[in-house]
Residue, then its C-alpha position, 0 to 999 in steps of 0.5 A: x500500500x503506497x504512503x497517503x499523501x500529507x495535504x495542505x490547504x491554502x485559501x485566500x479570500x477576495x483573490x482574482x485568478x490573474x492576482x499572480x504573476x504566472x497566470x496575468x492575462x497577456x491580453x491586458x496591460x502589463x503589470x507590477x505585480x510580484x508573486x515570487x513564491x506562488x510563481x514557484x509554486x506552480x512551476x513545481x506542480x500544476x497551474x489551473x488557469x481557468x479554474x472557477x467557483x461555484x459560487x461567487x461568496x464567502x459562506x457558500x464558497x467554503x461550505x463548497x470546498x468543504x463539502x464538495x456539494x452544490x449550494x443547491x445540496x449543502x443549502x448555503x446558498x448565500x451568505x448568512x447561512x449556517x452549513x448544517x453540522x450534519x454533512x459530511x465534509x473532507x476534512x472529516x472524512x479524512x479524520x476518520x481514515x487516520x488524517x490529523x486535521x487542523x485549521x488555522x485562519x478563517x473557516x466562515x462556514x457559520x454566521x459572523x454576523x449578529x443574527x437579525x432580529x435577536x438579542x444575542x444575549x439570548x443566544x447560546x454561544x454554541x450555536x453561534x461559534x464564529x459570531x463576532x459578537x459572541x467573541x467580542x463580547x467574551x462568551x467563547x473563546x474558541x470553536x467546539x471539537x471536532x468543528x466540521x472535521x476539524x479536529x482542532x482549530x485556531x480562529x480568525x473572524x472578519x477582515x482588517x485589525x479589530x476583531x476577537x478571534x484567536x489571533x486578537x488573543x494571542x495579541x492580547x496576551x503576549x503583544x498588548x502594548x499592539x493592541x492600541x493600535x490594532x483596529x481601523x481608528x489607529x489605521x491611516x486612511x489612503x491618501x487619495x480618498x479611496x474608500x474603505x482603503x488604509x495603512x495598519x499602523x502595526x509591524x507585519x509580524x503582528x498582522x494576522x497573515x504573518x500569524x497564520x504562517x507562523x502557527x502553520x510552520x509550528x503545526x508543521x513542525x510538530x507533524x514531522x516528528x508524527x506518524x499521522x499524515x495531516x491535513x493542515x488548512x490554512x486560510x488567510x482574510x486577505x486581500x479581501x476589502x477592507x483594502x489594508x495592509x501594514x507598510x511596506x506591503x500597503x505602499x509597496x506599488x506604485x499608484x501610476x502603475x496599475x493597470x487599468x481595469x477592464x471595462x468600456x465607455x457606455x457598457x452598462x447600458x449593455x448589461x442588466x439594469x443592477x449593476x448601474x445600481x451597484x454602480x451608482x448607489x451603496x445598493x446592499x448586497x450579500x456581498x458588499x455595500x459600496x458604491x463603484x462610481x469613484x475617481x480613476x485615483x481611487x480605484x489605482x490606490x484600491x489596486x495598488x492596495x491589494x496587489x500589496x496585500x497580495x504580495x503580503x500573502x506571498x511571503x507568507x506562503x514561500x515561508x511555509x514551502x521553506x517549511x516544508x522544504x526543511x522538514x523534509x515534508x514537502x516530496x509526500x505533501x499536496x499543496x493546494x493554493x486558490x481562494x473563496x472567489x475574486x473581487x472585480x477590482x474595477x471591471x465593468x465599473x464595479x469592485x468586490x463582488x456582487x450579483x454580477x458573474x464576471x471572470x474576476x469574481x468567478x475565476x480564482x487561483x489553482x495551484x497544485x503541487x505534488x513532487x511525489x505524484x504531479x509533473x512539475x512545469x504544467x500549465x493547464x486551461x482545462x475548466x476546473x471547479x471547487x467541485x472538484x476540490x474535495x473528490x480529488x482529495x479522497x482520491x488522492x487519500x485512496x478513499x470513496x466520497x462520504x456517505x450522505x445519511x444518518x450514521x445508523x444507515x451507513x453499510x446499508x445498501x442502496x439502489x445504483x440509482x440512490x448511490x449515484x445521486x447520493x455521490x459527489x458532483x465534481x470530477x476527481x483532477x487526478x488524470x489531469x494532475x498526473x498528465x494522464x489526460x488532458x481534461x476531465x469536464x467541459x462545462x462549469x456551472x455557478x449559480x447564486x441567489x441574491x436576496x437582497x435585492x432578488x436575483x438568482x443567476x445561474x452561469x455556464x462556462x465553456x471552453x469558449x462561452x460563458x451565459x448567464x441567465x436570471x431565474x424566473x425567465x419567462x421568454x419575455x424577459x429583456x436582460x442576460x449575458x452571452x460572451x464568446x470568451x475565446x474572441x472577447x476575453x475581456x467580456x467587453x461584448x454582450x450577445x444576449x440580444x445579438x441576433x446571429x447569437x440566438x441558435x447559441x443562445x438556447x444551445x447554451x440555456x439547454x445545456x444548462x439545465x442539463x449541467x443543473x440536473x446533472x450536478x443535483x443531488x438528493x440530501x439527506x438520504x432517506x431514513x424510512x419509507x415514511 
């Protein structure tokens, strides 16, 4: 029997796929941004450059990842939904095959809002783990054991310096003279304006990146000397908004030269009437509340901001590779890099993400590496999705996906027909990791339910097509997106009422519905005939 392999998990949140230098579009401007160690990365593995999420959000995202369902199956399917404690999950899975499991950094597959409507005094503080209130307000102190397949856990909650978490404890209780200048009043605003943009005024060493490489590197130390392998997540809250970084990283790029956004004059008059909204207004949405009308100035300070806080994240990753490298870890260790979604950053008029399903909030980061089992030196545009993620970890692990019921009815058999529609959606990645084939799928499939304003869009990428159409479309409706992404890489021209366009159109529609049915799924699985 061969050796499992280790797993590390590095996640960002907010990260573009074109947010590092190996995978920048060589159709856009150049750019200065520098990502030596994620560069590295994937010059020993396998970059995935067309690799997309199945949700363009933080809670659906990650219960995504963790899961390997649609949202349609684990029910997160916006944010502000708890994922049900009750679905299995990778991380468990692996956990019960031998796998030591932790997380350090930012999980969000729970609210970390107040819940609307309650007095959280009222509340029970384990029902609300990742609360910020709860935290802030010293009712917890850390997450339950095991906490989704976790077997052990080190928090951070939120984005920015300020809030309760772990990291906040450690400050407070080895750094207090840090704290005092840990939150946005002690932060310097941008000097252009730019909203939600400033300077930490504290060293790097106590920001919460250098935190989370510094106690993966100690967890990572300490499974070297085990005979366990491990399964180690570690998720960083940059370069998620609020766009800020300590210095050097926050005047690391120079305002004058970031590349311009992609987008073109009159082009919402183009595209569904929302995006003008979240263009011209601070339209609350699931995902932001920002308005995108701003100065050419503000949006180059807000870039520059985060491609620092990128290259923040970068030294922190080529410190836990060192890590790896000198444990000898890093032949038998699977080292995933990619993020929870992207931020627009500018395109078609509009920043951080939304109801609006374009390549820079859809298309992520995918690096995987493994010296022991991947050639090194790939670069692959084959479509790829979080899907995909967990049933290749099992893959790779030498284990079936979990099986989705109460624990009283695992063994018992099912129909081929229930077992199918009981089985994980995505593709395993291995045949294309390994080289053995050069894609496992055609067709992607993103959807996403906005409810504060009443959207539900739902997306298919393909090889050379992306369509976006709105739930609730009876044939009349006037608005969609249809982009021929081979020809207009930008998404600059919108075919939805082109009509030499329409035989694709339904084409794609059709195509779809059949994607949707494919990838459902019948949770929980049946406890009795009645």
């Amino acid at each position: 029997m061969r050796e499992r392999p280790n797993f590390l998990i590095i996640l960002t949140d907010q990260m573009r796929g074109d947010n590092m230098r190996c995978a920048w579009r060589d159709w856009r401007d150049d750019t200065p941004l520098q990502t030596p160690n994620l560069d590295r990365l994937a010059a020993g593995g396998a970059l995935l450059t067309r690799a997309y999420v199945n949700n363009p959000l933080c809670m659906p995202s990650r219960s995504t990842l963790l899961t390997g369902l649609t949202p349609r199956g684990h029910n997160v399917r916006t944010n502000g939904i708890d994922l049900d404690p009750a679905f299995p999950t990778v991380t468990g899975t692996l956990a019960d095959v031998g796998y030591r499991t932790h997380s350090i950094g930012k999980i969000h597959v729970r609210v970390a809002g107040e819940p609307i409507g309650v007095d959280p005094e009222t509340l029970d503080p384990r029902d609300f783990p990742e609360t910020r209130w709860m935290w802030s307000n010293r009712k917890t102190s850390s997450l339950p054991t095991p906490y989704y397949g976790f077997a052990s856990t080190e928090l951070t909650i939120g984005h920015g310096p300020g809030n309760v978490d772990n990291h906040y404890l450690w400050l407070e209780r080895e750094h207090p003279d840090v704290l005092p200048h840990w939150n946005r009043q002690a932060s310097t605003p941008a000097a252009s304006g730019a909203e939600q943009s400033y300077r930490i005024n504290v060293p790097p060493e106590y920001h919460y990146n250098t935190w989370i490489a510094d106690r993966s590197i100690a967890y990572l130390q300490d499974a070297a000397n085990q005979d366990q392998p491990f399964m180690l997540w570690a998720s960083f809250p940059d370069p998620h908004h609020p766009y800020a970084a300590p210095d050097p990283w926050f005047s690391m790029y120079d305002r004058d030269s970031i590349p311009a956004p992609t987008r073109r004059d009159n082009e919402l008059d183009d595209l569904p009437p929302h995006m003008r909204l979240m263009y011209e207004t601070d339209q609350w949405t699931s995902g932001r509340r920002i308005a995108t009308k701003m100065p050419d100035e503000h949006m180059r300070e807000i870039t520059a901001i985060t491609f620092g806080m990128v290259s923040f994240i970068d030294e922190q990753v080529g410190r836990m590779l060192d890590a790896l490298d000198e444990l000898g870890l890093a032949k038998n260790t699977v080292v995933v890099f990619t993020a929870d979604h992207g931020d627009l950053l500018g395109d078609h008029w509009l920043l951080n993400k939304g109801p609006f399903h374009f390549d820079g909030m859809l298309n992520i980061p995918s690096i995987w590496r493994w010296p022991a089992g991947f050639p090194a030196g790939q670069v692959s545009q084959s479509l790829v999705s979080h899907l995909d993620i967990p049933p290749t970890l099992l893959d790779l692990a030498g284990e079936d996906a979990p099986e989705y019921g109460p624990p009283f009815m695992k063994g018992v058999p099912q129909p081929e027909a229930e077992r199918q529609m009981a089985s994980l959606p995505g593709r395993s990645l291995t045949p294309l990791l390994t080289g053995a084939a050069d894609s496992v799928q055609d067709a992607i499939v993103i959807e996403n339910d906005e409810d504060y304003i009443g959207l539900r869009l739902r997306t298919l990428v393909t090889d050379s097509h992306q369509l976006t159409v709105y739930v609730g479309d009876d044939g009349e409706q006037e608005y969609g997106e249809l982009f021929d992404t081979r020809q207009d890489p930008g998404q600059l021209q919108n075919l939805w009422h082109d009509r030499a366009a329409q035989g694709l159109k339904r084409e794609l529609k059709a195509r779809l519905m059949e994607e949707l049915i494919r990838t459902d799924n019948r949770m929980p699985r049946r406890q009795s005939h009645a």
